[in-house]
DSSP file (Angstrom, degrees, kcal/mol; ACC not computed):
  #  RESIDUE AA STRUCTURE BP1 BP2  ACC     N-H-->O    O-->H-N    N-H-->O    O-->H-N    TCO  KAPPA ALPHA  PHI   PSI    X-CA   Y-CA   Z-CA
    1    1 A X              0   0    0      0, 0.0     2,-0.2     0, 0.0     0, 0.0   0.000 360.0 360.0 360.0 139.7  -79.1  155.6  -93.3
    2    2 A X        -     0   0    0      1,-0.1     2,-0.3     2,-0.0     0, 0.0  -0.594 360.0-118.6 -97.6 144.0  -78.1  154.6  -89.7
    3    3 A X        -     0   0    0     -2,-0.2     2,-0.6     1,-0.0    -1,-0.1  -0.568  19.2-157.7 -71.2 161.3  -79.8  151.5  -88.1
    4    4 A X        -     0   0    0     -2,-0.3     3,-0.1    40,-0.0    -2,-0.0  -0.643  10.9-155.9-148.3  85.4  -81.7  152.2  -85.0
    5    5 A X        -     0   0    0     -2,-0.6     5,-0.1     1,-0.1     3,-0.0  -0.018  33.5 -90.8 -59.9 165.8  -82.1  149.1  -83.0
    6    6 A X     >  -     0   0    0      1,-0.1     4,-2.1     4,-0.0    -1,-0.1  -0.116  37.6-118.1 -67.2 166.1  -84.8  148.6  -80.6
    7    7 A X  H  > S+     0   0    0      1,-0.2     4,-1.3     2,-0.2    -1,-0.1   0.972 119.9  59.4 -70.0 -47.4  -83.7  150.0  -76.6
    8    8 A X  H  > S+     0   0    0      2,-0.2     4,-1.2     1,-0.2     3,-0.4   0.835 109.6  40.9 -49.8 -48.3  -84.3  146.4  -75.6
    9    9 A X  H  4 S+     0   0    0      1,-0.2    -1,-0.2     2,-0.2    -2,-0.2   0.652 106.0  57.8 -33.0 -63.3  -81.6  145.4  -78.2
   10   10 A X  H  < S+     0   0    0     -4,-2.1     4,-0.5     2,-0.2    -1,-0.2   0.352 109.5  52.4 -73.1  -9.8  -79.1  148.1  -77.6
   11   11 A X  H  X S+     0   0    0     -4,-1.3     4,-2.8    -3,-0.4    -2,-0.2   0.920 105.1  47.6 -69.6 -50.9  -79.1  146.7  -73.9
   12   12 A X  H  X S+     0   0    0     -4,-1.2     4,-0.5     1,-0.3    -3,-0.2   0.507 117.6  50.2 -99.1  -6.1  -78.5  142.8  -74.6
   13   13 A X  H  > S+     0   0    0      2,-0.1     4,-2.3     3,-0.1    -1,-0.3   0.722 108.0  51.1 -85.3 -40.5  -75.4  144.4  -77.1
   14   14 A X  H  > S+     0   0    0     -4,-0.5     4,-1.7     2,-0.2    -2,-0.3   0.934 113.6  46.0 -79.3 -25.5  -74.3  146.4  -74.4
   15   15 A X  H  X S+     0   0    0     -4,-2.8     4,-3.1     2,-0.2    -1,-0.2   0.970 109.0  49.3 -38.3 -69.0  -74.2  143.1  -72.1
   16   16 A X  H  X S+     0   0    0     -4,-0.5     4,-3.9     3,-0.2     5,-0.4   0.967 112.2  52.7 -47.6 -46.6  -72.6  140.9  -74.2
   17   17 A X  H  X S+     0   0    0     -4,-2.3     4,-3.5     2,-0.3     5,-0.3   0.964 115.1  41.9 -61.8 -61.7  -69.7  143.9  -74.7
   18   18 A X  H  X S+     0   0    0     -4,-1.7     4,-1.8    -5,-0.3    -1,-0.2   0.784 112.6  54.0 -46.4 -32.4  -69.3  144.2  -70.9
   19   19 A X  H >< S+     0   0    0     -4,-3.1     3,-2.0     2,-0.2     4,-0.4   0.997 111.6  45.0 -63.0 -71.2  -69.4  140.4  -70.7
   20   20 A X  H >X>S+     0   0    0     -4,-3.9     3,-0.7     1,-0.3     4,-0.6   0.762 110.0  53.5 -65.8 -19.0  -66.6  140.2  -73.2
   21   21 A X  H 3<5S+     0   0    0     -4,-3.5    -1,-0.3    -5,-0.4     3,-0.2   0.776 108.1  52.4 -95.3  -9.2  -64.5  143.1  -71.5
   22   22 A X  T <<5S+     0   0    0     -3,-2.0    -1,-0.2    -4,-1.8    -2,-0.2   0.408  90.6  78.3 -64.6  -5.5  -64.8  141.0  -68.0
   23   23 A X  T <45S-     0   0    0     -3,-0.7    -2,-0.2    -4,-0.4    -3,-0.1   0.900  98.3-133.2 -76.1 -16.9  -63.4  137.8  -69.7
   24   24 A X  T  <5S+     0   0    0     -4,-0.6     2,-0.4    -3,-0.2    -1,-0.1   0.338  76.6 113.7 105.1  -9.7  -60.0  139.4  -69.4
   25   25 A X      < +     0   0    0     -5,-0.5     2,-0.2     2,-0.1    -3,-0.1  -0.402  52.7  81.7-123.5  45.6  -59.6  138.2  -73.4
   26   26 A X  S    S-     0   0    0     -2,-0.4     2,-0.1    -5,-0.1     0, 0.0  -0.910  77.5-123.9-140.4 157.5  -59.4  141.5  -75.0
   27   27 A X     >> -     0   0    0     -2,-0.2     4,-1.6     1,-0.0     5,-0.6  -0.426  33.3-103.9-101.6 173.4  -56.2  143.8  -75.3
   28   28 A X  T  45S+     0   0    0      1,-0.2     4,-0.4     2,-0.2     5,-0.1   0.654 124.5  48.1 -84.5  11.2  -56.3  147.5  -74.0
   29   29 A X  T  >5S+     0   0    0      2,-0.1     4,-1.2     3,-0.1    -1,-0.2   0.834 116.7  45.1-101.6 -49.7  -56.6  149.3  -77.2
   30   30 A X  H  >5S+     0   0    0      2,-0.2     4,-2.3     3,-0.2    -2,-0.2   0.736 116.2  54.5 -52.9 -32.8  -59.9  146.4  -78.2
   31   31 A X  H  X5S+     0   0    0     -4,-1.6     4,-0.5     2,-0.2     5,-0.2   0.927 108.4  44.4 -80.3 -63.7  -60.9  147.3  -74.4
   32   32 A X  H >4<S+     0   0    0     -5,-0.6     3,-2.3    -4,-0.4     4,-0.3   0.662 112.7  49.1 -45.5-105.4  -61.0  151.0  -75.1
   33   33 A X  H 3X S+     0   0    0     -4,-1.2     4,-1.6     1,-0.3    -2,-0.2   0.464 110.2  51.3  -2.9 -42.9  -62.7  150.8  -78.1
   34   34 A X  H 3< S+     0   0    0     -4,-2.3    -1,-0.3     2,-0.2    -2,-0.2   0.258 113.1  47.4 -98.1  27.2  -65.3  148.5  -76.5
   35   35 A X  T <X S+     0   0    0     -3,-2.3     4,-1.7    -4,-0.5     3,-0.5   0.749 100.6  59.7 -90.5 -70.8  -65.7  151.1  -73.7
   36   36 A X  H >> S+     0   0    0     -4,-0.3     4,-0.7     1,-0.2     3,-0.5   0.899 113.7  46.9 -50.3 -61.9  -66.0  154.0  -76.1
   37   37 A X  H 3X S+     0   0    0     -4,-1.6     4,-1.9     2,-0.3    -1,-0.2   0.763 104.0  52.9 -21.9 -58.6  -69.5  151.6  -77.4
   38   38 A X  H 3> S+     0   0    0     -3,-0.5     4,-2.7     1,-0.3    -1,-0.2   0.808 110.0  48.9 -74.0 -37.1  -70.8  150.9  -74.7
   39   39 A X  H <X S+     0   0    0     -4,-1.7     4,-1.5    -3,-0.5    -2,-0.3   0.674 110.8  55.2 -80.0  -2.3  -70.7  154.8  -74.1
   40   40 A X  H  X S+     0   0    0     -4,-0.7     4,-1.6    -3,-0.2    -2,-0.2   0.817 101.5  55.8 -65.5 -58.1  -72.1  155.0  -77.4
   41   41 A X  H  X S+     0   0    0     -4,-1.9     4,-2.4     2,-0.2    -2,-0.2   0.833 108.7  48.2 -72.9 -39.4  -75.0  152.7  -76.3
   42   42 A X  H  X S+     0   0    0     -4,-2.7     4,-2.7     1,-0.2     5,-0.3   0.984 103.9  55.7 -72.7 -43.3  -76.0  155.0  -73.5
   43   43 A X  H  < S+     0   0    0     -4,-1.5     4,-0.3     1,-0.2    -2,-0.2   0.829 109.7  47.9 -43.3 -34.4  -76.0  157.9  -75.3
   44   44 A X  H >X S+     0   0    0     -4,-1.6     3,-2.8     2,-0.2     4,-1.0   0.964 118.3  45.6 -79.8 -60.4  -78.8  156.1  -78.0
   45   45 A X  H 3X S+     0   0    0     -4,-2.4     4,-2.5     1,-0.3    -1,-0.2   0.805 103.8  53.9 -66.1 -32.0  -80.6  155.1  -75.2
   46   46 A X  H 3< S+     0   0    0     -4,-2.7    -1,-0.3     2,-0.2    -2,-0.2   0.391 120.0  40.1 -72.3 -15.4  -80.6  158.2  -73.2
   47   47 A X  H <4 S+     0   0    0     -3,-2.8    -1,-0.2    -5,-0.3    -2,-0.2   0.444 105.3  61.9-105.6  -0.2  -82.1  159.8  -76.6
   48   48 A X  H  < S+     0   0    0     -4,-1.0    -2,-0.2     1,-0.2    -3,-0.1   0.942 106.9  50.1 -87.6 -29.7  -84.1  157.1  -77.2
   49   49 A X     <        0   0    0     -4,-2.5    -1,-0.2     1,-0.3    -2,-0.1   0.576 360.0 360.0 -58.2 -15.8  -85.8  158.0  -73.8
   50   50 A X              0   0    0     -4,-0.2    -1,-0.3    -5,-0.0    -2,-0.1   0.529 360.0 360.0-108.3 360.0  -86.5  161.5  -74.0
């Protein structure tokens, strides 16, 4: 069974990720990956909305 965090939640993770992928202190394969998430994160939100 998947968790299914609140929308409010899945924003202030998709902040922090974007925060970590502007410090410059991630490598490009970690950078993808935390990209890939973040598109992850709209998609859950964008279903949590309709």
């Amino acid at each position: 069974m998947a968790l299914k965090p609140s929308p409010m939640t899945a924003v202030l993770v998709q902040e922090a990720v974007v925060e970590k992928i502007k410090s410059g202190n991630v490598g490009s394969h970690e950078e993808e990956l935390l990209q890939d998430f973040c598109n992850d994160i709209d998609l859950y939100l964008v279903g949590v909305s309709i």
